[in-house]
N, C-alpha and C positions, 0 to 999 in steps of 0.2 A: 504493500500500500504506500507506506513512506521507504524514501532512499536517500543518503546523502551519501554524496562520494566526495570523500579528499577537499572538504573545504574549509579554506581562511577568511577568517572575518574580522575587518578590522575599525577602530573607534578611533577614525583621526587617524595618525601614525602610528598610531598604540595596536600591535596586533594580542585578540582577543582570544582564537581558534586556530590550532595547527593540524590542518591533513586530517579534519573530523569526519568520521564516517559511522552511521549507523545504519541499520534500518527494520521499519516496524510489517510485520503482517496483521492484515487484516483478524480481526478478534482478540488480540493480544491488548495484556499490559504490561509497559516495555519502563523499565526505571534508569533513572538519570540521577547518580549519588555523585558525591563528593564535598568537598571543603567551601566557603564561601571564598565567590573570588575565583571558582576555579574556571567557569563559563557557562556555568549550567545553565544560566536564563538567558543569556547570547547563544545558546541554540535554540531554543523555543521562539523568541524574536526575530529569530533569523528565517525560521521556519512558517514565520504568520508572514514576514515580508518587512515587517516593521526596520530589522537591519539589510544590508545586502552583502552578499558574499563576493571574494577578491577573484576567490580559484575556489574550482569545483563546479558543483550543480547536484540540484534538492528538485527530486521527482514525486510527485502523489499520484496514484493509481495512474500510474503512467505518463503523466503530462508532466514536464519542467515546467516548476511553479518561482523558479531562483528572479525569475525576469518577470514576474508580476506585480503587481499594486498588492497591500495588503486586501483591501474591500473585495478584490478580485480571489483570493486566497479563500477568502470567509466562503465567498458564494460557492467555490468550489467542496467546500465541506468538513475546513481544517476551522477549527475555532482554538481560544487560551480561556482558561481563568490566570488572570494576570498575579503575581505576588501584591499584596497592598490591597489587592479587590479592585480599587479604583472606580468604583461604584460613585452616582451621583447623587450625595447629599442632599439636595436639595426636593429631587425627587421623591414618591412613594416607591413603596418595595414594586409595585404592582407597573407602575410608570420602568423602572429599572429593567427587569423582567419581559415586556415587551422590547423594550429599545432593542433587543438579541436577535428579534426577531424582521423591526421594522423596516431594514433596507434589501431583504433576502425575499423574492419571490416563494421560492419553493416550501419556506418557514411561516412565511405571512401568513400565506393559505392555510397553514393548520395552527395559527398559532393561540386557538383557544383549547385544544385539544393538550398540545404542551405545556401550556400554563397548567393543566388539568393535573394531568402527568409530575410535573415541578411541585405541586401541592400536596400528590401523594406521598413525594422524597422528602420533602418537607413542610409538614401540614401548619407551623409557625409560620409560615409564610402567607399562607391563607388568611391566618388570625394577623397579620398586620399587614394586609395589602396596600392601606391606605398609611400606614405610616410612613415618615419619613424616612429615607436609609441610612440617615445620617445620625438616627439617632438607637439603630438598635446594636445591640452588643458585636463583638471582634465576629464571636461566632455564627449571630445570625447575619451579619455582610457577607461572611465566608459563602453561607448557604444561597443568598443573592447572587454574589458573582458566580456563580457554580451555575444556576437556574439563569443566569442571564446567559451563559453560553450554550445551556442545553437548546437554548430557544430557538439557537439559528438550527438546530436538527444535524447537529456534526457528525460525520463518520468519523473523524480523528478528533479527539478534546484533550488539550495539552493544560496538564496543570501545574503550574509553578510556584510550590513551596505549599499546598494548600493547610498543611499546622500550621504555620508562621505567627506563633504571638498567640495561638490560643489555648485552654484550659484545657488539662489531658481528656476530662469530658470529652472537651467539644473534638477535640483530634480523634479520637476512638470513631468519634460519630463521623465526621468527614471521609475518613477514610473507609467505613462503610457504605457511604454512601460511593465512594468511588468502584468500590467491587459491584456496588447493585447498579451503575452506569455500565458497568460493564458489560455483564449478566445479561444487558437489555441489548447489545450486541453493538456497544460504542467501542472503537479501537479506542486507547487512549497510553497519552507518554505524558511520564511523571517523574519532574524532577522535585526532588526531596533528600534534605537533611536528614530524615528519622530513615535510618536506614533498617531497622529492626521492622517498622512497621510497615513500609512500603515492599520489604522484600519477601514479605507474608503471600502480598498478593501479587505479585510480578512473574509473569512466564521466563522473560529474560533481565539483567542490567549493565548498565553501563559505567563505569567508573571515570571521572574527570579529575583530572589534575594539573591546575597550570592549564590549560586549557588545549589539553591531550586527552585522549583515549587511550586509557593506561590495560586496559583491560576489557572483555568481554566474556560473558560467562552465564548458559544457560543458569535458570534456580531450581535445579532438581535437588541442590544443597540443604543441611539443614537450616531455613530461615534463622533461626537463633546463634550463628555462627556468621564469621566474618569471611565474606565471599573470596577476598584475594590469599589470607592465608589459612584459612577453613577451621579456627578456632576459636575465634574473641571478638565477637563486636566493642563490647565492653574497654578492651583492652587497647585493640590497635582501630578503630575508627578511621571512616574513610581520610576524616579530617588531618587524623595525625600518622600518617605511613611513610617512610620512606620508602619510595620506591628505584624500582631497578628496571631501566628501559636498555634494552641491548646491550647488557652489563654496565652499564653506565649508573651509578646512582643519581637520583633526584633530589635537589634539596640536600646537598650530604649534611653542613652543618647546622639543621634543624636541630634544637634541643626536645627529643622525644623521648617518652619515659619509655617505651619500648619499642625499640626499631623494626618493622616488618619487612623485608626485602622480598618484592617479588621477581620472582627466576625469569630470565629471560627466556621467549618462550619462542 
C-alpha cells in the first residue's frame, strides 16, 4: 500500500532523513519507535506532503504521491492525527469532527454515517458535541483529532505520538481505540514513544535513530522484550542504545547506563 524508497529530507540545510525506506501493506499496523529528535514525525509529514523529499520517492497503492499537494494526498486516502491535536478551539467538538470530512467528496457523502461510527469509539463525544474543543480535557482533544481524521474515511491513518501528555487512563484507552480502527480494516502507521504498548499491537516496527533506519524487525517477539536486543525494554530503550551500523558505533560517547550494540547484520 505504502513505499518509501531511499529518501532525504531536509529543513533548510539541516538534513532530517538519511536513505529512509519502509513500507506498509494493506491491513497492517506498522510502528515507528525511537528517541525524540530522531525523525519520526518528519516521516509522517513527509508522507501527508506537508515536507518534501531531496532523493527518493513515496508511493501509495501504487501512485507516486512524493510530487503532490498535501489536500491532494488527503483525497487520495492517507490522513495524520497530528502530535499536539491541533484541533480548533474555538470551535465545537461537532464543528471539529466535520471539518475531516468537508473538502473530500467521497467522505462528504457519508459523513453522517461516520460521525455515527466516531460516537460509537467515543460516545463523550456525542455528550459534548456542542462544546467547545478548546475547553475539554488532553484526552478528550486526543479523541477529536483521532474522529477528525477518521472522517475523511482513510485507508492509511498515521498517528503521531497519540499518548503524548496524557493520563495512563486515557493512553490504555487511545491505544485501544487504535486496534479497534484497525479491526474495522484501516491500514494504519504509528509512531510512538511507548514502545511496550505500541509493540503489543504492531505486525511489524521500525526503529529510528539520528534519522536512520537502524533496524527492521517483524513482532513475532515477545512484546514485553526489547526488539533490537530481545531482552529489556526496561533497560536499554529505544531512547538510550548504542548502536552499531556496519561495525561502526553510533553515538560512541553517549553516557548510557547500559550499552546495547547491535551486530551488524
Amino acid at each position: 500500500m505504502l513505499e518509501l524508497k531511499w529518501i532525504d529530507v531536509y529543513y533548510g540545510n539541516i538534513q532530517a532523513l538519511w536513505d529512509v525506506s519502509l513500507s506498509v501493506k494493506e491491513g497492517e499496523v506498522i510502528v515507528i519507535v525511537g528517541s525524540n529528535g530522531a525523525g519520526k514525525s518528519t516521516i509522517l509529514r513527509t508522507i501527508s506532503g506537508m515536507n518534501k523529499i531531496k532523493k527518493g520517492s513515496i508511493e501509495f497503492g501504487g501512485q507516486r504521491i512524493d510530487l503532490l499537494r498535501a489536500d491532494e494526498i488527503v483525497r487520495l486516502g492517507v490522513s495524520m492525527v497530528p502530535e499536539g491535536r491541533e484541533l480548533f478551539p474555538r470551535l465545537s467538538v461537532r464543528e471539529n469532527l466535520e471539518l475531516g470530512a468537508a473538502y473530500i467528496d467521497r467522505a462528504y457523502s457519508r459523513r453522517t454515517e461516520t460521525l455515527q461510527w466516531i460516537y460509537s469509539l467515543f460516545p463523550i463525544l456525542h455528550e459534548r458535541g456542542s462544546q467547545l474543543a478548546g475547553t475539554l480535557s488532553g484526552g478528550e482533544q486526543q479523541m477529536v483529532a483521532i474522529g477528525r481524521a477518521l472522517m475523511s474515511r482513510p485507508r492509511l491513518l498515521m498517528f503521531d505520538e497519540p499518548s503524548l501528555g496524557l493520563a495512563p487512563l486515557m493512553v490504555d484507552e487511545v491505544f485501544k481505540t487504535v486496534t479497534k480502527v484497525s479491526q474495522e480494516g484501516v491500514t494504519i502507521l504509528l509512531v510512538e514513544q511507548n514502545v511496550r504498548q505500541s509493540l503489543k499491537m504492531a505486525h511489524r516496527a521500525y526503529v529510528l535513530e539520528n534519522g536512520r533506519m537502524v533496524t527492521k524487525q517483524s513482532i513475532d517477539v515477545d512484546p514485553e522484550k526489547c526488539i533490537l536486543c530481545g531482552e529489556c525494554v526496561e533497560i536499554c530503550p529505544v531512547s538510550a542504545i548504542d548502536m552499531t551500523v556496519n561495525g561502526q558505533p553510533e553515538n560512541p560517547g553517549r553516557d548510557l547506563g547500559r550499552r546495547v550494540s547491535r551486530k551488524s547484520q
